[in-house]
C-alpha positions in Angstrom: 89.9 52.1 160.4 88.3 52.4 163.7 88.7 51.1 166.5 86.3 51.1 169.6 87.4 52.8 172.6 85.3 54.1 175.9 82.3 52.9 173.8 82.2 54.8 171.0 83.8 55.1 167.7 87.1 57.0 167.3 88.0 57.7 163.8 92.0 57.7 163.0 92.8 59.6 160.2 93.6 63.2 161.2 90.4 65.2 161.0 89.7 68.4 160.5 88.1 71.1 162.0 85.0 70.8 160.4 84.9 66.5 159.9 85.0 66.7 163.9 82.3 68.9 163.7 80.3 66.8 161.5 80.9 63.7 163.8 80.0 65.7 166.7 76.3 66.1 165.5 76.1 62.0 164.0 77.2 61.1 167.5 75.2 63.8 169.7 78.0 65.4 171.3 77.6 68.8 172.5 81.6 69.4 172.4 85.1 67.6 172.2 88.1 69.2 173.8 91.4 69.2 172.5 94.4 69.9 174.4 98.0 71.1 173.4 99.3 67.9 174.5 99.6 64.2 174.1 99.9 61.8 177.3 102.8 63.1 178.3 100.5 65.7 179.9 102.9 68.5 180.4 105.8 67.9 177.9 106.7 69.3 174.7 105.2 68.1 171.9 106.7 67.2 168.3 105.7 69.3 164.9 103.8 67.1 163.6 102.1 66.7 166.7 100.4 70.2 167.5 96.7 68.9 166.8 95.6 73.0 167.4 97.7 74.4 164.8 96.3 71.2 162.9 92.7 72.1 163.3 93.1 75.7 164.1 96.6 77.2 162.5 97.2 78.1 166.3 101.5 77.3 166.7 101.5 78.1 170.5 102.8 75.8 173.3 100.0 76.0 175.2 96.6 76.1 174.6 93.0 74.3 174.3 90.5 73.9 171.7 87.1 73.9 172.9 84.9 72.2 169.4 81.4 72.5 169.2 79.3 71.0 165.9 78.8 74.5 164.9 81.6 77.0 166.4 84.6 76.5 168.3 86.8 78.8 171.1 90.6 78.8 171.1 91.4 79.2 175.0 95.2 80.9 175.5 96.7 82.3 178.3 98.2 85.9 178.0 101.6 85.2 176.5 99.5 83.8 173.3 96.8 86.2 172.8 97.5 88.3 170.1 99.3 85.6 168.5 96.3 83.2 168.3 94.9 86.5 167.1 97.2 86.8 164.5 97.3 82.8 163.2 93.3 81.8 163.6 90.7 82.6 161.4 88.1 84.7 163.7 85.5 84.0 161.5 85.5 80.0 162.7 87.3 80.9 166.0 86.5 82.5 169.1 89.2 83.3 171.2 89.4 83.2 174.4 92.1 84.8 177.0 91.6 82.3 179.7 94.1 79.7 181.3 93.5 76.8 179.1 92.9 73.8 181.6 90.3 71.6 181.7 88.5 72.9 184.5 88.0 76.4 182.3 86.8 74.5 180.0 84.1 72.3 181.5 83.0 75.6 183.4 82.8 77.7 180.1 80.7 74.5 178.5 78.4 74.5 182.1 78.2 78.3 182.0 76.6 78.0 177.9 74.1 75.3 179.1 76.1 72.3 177.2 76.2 68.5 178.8 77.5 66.1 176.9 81.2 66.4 176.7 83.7 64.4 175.6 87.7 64.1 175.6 90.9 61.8 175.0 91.6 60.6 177.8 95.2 60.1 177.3 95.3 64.0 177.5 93.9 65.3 180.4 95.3 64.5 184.1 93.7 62.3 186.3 93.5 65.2 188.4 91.8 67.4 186.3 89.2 64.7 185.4 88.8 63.9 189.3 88.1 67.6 190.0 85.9 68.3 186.7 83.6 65.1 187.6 83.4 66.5 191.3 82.6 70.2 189.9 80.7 69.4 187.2 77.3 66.9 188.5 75.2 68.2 185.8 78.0 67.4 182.9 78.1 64.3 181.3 82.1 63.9 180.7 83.3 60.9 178.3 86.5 59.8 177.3 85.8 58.8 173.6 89.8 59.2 172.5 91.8 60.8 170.3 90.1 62.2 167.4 92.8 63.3 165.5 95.6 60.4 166.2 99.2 61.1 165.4 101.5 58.0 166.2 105.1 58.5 166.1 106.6 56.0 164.4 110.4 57.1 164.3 112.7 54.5 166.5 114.3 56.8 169.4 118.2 56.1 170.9 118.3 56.7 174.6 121.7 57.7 175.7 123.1 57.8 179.1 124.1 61.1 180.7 127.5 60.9 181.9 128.2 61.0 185.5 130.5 64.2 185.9 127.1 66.1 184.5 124.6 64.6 186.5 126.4 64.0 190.2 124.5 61.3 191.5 124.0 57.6 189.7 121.2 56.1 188.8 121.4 53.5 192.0 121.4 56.6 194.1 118.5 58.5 192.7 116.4 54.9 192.7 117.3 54.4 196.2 115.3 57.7 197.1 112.2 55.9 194.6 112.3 52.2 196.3 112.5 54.5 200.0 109.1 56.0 199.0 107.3 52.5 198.4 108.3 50.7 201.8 107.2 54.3 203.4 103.8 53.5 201.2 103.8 49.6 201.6 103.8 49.9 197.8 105.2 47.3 195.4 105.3 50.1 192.3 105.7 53.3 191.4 104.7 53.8 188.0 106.3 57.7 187.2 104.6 59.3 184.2 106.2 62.7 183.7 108.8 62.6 181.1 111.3 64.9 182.6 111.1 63.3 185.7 112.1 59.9 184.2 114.9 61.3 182.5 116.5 63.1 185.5 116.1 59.9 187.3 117.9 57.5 184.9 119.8 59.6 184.1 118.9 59.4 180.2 118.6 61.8 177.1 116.9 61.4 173.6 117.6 63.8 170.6 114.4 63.4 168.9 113.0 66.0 170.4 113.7 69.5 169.5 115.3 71.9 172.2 114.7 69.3 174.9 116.3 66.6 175.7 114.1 64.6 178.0 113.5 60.6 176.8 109.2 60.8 176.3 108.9 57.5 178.3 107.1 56.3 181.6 108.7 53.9 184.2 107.3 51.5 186.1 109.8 51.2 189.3 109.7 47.9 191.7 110.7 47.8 195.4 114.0 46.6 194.1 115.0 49.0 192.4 114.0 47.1 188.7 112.9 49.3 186.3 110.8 48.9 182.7 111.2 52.0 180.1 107.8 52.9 178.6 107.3 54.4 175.3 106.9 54.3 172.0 109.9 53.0 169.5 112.3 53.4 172.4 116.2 51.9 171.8 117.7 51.8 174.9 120.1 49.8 177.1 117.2 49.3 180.3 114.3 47.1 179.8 111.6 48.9 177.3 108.1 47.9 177.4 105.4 49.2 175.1 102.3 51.0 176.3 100.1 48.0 175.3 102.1 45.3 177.4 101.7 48.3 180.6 98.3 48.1 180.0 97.9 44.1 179.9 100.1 43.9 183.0 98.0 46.6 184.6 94.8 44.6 183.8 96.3 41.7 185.0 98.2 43.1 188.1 96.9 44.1 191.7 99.6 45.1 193.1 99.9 48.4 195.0 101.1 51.3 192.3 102.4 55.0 193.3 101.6 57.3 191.0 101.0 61.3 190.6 97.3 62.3 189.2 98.8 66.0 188.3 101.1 63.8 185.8 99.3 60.8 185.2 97.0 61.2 182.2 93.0 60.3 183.2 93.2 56.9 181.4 96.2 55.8 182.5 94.8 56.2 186.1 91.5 53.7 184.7 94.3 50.9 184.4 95.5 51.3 187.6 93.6 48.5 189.6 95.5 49.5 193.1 96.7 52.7 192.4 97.4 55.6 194.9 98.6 59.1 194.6 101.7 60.0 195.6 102.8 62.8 194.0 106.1 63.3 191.9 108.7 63.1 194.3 111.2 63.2 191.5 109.8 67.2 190.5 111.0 68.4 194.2 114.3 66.5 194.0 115.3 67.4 190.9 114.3 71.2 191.3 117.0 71.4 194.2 120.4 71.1 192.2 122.9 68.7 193.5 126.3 70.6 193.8 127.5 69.0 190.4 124.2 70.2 188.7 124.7 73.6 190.1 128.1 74.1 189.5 127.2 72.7 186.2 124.8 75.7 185.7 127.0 77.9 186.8 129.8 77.1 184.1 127.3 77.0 181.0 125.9 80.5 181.8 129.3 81.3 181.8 129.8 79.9 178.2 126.7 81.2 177.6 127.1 84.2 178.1 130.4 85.0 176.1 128.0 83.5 173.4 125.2 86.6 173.8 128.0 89.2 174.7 129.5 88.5 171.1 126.1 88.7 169.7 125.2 91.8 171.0 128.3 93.3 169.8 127.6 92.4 166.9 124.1 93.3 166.6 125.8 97.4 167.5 127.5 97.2 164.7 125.7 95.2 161.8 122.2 95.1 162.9 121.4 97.8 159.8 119.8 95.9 156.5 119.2 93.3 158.6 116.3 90.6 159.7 115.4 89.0 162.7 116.1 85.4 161.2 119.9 86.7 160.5 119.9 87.4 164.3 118.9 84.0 165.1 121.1 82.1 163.0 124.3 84.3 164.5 123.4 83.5 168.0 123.2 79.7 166.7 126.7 79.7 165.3 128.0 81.7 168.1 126.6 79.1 170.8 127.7 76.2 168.7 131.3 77.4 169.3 130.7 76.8 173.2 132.1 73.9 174.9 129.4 71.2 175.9 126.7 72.9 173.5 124.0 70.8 172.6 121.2 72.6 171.3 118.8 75.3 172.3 116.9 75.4 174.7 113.6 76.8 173.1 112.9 78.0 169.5 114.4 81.5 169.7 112.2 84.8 170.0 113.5 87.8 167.9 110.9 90.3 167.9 111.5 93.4 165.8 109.2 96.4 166.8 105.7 95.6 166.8 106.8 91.5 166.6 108.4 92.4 170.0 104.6 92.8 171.6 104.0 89.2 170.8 105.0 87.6 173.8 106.3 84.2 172.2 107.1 85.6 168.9 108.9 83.6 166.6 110.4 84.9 163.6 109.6 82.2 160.4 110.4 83.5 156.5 106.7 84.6 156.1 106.6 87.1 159.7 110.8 87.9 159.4 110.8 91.8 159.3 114.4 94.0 158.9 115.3 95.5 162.3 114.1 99.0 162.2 115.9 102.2 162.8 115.1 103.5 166.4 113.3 100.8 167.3 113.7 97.8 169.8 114.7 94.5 169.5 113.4 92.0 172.1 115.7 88.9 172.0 114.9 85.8 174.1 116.8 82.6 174.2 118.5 79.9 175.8 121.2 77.0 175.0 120.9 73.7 176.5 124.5 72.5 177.2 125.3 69.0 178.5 126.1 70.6 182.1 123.3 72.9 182.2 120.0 75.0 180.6 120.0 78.8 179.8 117.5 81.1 179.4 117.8 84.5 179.0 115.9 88.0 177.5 117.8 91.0 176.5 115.7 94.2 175.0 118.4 96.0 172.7 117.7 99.6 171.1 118.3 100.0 167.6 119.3 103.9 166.6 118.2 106.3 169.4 114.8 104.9 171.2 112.2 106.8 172.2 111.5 108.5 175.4 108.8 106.3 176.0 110.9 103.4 175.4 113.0 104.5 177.9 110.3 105.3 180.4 109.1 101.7 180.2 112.1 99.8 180.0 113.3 101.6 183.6 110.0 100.9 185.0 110.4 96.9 183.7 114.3 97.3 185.2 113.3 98.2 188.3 110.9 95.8 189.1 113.3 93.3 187.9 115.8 94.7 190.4 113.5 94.9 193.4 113.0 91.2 193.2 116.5 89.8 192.0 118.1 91.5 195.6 114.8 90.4 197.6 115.1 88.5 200.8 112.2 85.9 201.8 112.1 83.4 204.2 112.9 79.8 203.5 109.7 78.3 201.6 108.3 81.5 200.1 105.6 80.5 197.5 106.6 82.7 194.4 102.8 83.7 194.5 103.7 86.0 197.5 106.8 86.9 195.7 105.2 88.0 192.1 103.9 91.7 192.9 107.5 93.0 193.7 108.1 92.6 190.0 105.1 94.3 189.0 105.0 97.1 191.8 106.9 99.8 189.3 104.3 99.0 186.6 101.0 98.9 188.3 102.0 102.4 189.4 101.4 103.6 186.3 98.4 101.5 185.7 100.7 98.9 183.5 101.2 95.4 183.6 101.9 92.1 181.9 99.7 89.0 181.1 102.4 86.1 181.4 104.4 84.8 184.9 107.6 86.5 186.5 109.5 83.6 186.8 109.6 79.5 186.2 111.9 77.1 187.3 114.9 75.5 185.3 115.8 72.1 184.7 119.9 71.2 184.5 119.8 69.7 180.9 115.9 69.4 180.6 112.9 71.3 180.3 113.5 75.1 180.0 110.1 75.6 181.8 110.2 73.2 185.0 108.6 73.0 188.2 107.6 73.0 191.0 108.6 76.1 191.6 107.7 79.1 189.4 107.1 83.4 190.5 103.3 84.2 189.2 100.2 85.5 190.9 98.4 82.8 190.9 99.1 79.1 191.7 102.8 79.4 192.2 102.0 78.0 196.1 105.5 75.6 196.3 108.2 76.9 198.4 111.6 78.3 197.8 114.7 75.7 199.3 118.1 76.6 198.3 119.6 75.3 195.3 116.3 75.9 193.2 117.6 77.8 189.4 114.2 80.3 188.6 114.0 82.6 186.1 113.1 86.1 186.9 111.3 88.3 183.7 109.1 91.3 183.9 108.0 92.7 180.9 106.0 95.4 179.3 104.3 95.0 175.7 103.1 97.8 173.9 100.5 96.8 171.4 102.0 97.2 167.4 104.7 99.2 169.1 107.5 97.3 170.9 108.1 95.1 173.4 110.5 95.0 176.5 111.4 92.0 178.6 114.4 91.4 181.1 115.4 88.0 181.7 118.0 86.7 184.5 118.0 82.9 186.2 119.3 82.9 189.2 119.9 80.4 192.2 119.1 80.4 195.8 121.0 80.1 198.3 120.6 81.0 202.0 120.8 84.4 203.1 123.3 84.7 205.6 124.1 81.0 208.0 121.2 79.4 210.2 119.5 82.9 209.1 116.1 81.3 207.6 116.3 83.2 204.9 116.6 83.3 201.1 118.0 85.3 198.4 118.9 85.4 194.5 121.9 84.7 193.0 122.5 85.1 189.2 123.5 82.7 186.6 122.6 84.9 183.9 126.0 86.9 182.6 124.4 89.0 179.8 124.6 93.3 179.9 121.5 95.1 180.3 121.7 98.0 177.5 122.4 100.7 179.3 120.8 103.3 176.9 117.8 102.1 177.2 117.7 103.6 181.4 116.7 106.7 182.6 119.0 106.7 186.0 116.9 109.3 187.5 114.5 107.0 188.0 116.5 104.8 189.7 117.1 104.5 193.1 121.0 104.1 195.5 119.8 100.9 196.0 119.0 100.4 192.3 122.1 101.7 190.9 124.2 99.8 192.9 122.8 96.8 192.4 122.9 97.3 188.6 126.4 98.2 188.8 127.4 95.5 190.7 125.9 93.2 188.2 127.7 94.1 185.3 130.5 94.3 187.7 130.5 90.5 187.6 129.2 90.4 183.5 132.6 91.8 182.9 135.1 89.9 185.3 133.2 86.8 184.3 133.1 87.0 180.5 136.1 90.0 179.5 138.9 86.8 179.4 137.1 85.3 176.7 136.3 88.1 174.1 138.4 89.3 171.3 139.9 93.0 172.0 137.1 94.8 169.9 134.6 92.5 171.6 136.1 93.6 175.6 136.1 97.6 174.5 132.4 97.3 174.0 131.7 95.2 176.9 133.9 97.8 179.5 131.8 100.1 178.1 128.7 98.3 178.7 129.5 97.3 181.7 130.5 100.4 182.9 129.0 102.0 186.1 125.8 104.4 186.0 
């Protein structure tokens, strides 16, 4: 079948690699890009949706597949690297350690002397097609659609998040939506982020794994109306499919909100009257309400009895074991947890040299038996119905090397120096990353991925606005904001190490201006793997007074076994 969109034909029946290739040279393309995602530009994406590890065997979260009719570049950022590495055949792929935007793209096409370019348009963000067109005079950009169409035709059930977990009602949340509109003189705000529609009705789906969030636009009216978008939706509110939004858009002139970061490129086509507005929804939502915070607060809690059982556990049994038996004890462990609805994010147990792949995760072909004197690097996180976790422990199996040691101190105390930081109140995280890394780049070390990200409260695990990385991260801290704070160091086919907290803000002192961290995160740090001598009063204290609060907070709700081993790792250096 095909059907005829921005001009040319567009050929639905899952390509591959090379039959996109082929068509590229019938149609006189020089390339066709392929992103990660589908139109909900920055959401996660279904199995059977991951069009890269489709054409490319490339399982990653993010990334972008740059096709030309005789070659093609995989670009990843540096979390993915040596996985894409590891999952693509280099003989057909290039790849390509470069942030995997549009904008890279185009300029990498520019830079090799290539014009003709085309895209789905239902991929890329109105603002990254704006910015490319006004880069990029000499490049001929067309949206020619999706290439490689996947629909999903499984009905979804919306449910409604109670009240007691989400503190403020849908009215309320609308009221802030339909105050936005008269400040615009706007009749619509059509909101395209996924996370951002959920949080703001209020709603959940299942059908997508370790997130929650209902994969749906909404088109909101002065009155506070609202029409559900999306495909094969069930849900109490008004549901519309995307082809009756697109007739009413073609048909409609009235004046639309929306945000061009969010807003895929041909969703923006439709809009007649559209202007950009932005997502207020991603700054109100990243400051917790008091329920939503307290709410946090209470499922690290849980959370944390869940990894403190783990980890003693993992002392005693980890020999003859795999890093898949890991994972499915610290799935039964946090499915004994009040509230626990799933995790948060497929669960990285990285064995040795697995533990240098940044977003490792173990499947029955790469599972490997922990090794004797060795590091594990476990990183995971439950979503609950009050709350999200996320968290990264590095445990040592047997007696770890002095290197090991060395490293993990260095990654400890760069954790350290920015979990007690002070900053004024709207601090970008950009000015904030290098007091993480300063311990590192002292000995010429470093790591390729961000230092922290923001947190929803029973949605995405990786959220914004806010996020701690040295470059882009230019939204300020407010109080109330749940980031994530996780240096790292990986040593190629060796090991890797990686500390993970959240923690909330909250003013520093009253009417002071300033900010500082507090943590969610009630997990021990393995003391065995930390050379003290390197660390400083300041350092030591603030380590101790950590797992001063991991054991009030968590030795109530251990077994007797279970609290001897947490005193003891809790015990002050």
């Amino acid at each position: 079948m095909k059907k005829k969109i921005g001009g040319l034909p567009c050929w639905r029946n899952k390509m591959t690699l090379s039959a996109i290739q082929k068509k590229l040279k019938e149609l006189g393309l020089d390339a066709y890009i392929v992103t990660y995602g589908n139109r909900f530009i920055w959401q996660d994406i279904l199995p059977c949706e991951h069009k890269l590890k489709h054409l490319c065997g490339f399982s990653g979260s993010a990334g972008m597949l740059v096709i030309l009719p005789d070659k093609a570049f995989l670009f990843v950022d540096g979390r993915y690297e040596l996985q894409a590495r590891q999952e693509v055949d280099l003989n057909k792929i290039t790849v390509i350690n470069e942030d995997p935007c549009f904008i890279n793209a185009c300029y990498f096409l520019q830079k090799n002397g290539l014009q003709i370019i085309a895209y789905d348009g239902m991929t890329v963000a109105a603002a990254e097609q704006k910015s490319a067109e006004e880069i990029f005079k000499n490049l001929h950009l067309m949206n020619i659609g999706d290439l490689i169409c996947i629909d999903r035709k499984t009905p979804v059930k919306v449910l409604e998040r109670p009240l007691k977990y989400a503190g403020k009602s849908r009215e309320e949340k609308l009221e802030q939506i339909t105050a936005l509109l008269k400040e615009y003189g706007a009749d619509y705000y059509l909101l395209t982020a996924a996370d951002s529609v959920s949080w703001l009705l209020n709603i959940y789906a299942k059908d997508l794994a370790c997130s929650p969030v209902v994969r749906a636009y909404a088109l909101i009216g002065t009155d506070g109306t609202v029409a559900l978008i999306g495909d094969n939706l069930q849900a109490d509110l008004p549901v519309w499919t995307f082809e009756k939004l697109t007739n009413w858009l073609n048909d409609n002139k009235a004046k639309i909100l929306y945000d061009e970061n969010t807003a895929p490129a041909e969703v923006k086509k439709w809009l007649l009257n559209g202007q950009n507005a932005g997502d207020i929804c991603q700054m109100l939502k990243a400051e917790k309400n008091e329920t939503e915070l307290n709410g946090m607060i209470a499922c690290h809690q849980r959370d944390g009895v869940a990894l403190a059982k783990l980890l003693y556990w993992l002392q005693n049994n980890w020999q003859g074991k795999t890093e898949l038996d890991v994972v499915q004890k610290l799935h039964e462990l946090r499915q004994k947890q009040d509230l626990f609805f799933e995790e948060s994010f497929e669960t990285i147990a990285g064995a040795a040299e697995n533990g240098a792949i940044v977003h490792y995760k173990p499947t029955e072909k790469s599972n490997r038996r922990l090794q004797e004197d060795n590091l594990l690097l476990l990183d995971s996180g439950g979503q609950y119905l009050d709350g999200t976790t996320d968290v990264t422990r590095t445990v040592a199996l047997g007696t770890p090397s002095a290197d090991m040691v060395h490293d993990f101190t260095l990654v400890l105390k760069g954790h350290i120096a920015l979990a007690k930081a002070m900053f004024p109140l709207n601090t970008c995280g950009m000015r904030l990353d290098t007091l993480a890394r300063a311990p590192l780049w002292q000995e010429c070390k470093d790591f390729k991925h961000g230092t922290g990200h923001g947190v929803g409260c029973f949605g995405n695990v990786h959220e914004g606005p806010n996020r701690i990385s040295g470059g882009g991260s230019t939204y300020g801290f407010k109080p109330n904001m749940v980031t994530s704070i996780e240096p790292g160091y990986y040593k190629e086919n060796a090991y890797g190490i990686r500390i993970e907290n959240l923690y909330y803000t909250k003013e520093a002192g009253r009417n002071s201006g300033f900010l500082e961290f507090t943590p969610l995160t009630l997990v021990p740090i393995d003391k065995r793997l930390i050379d003290e001598y390197l660390l400083d009063a300041g350092e030591r204290d603030w380590l101790n007074a950590y797992h001063r609060k991991v054991y009030n907070s968590l030795a109530a709700c251990v077994n007797d076994y279970e609290k001897k081993w947490l005193k003891e790792s809790c015990s002050p250096l």
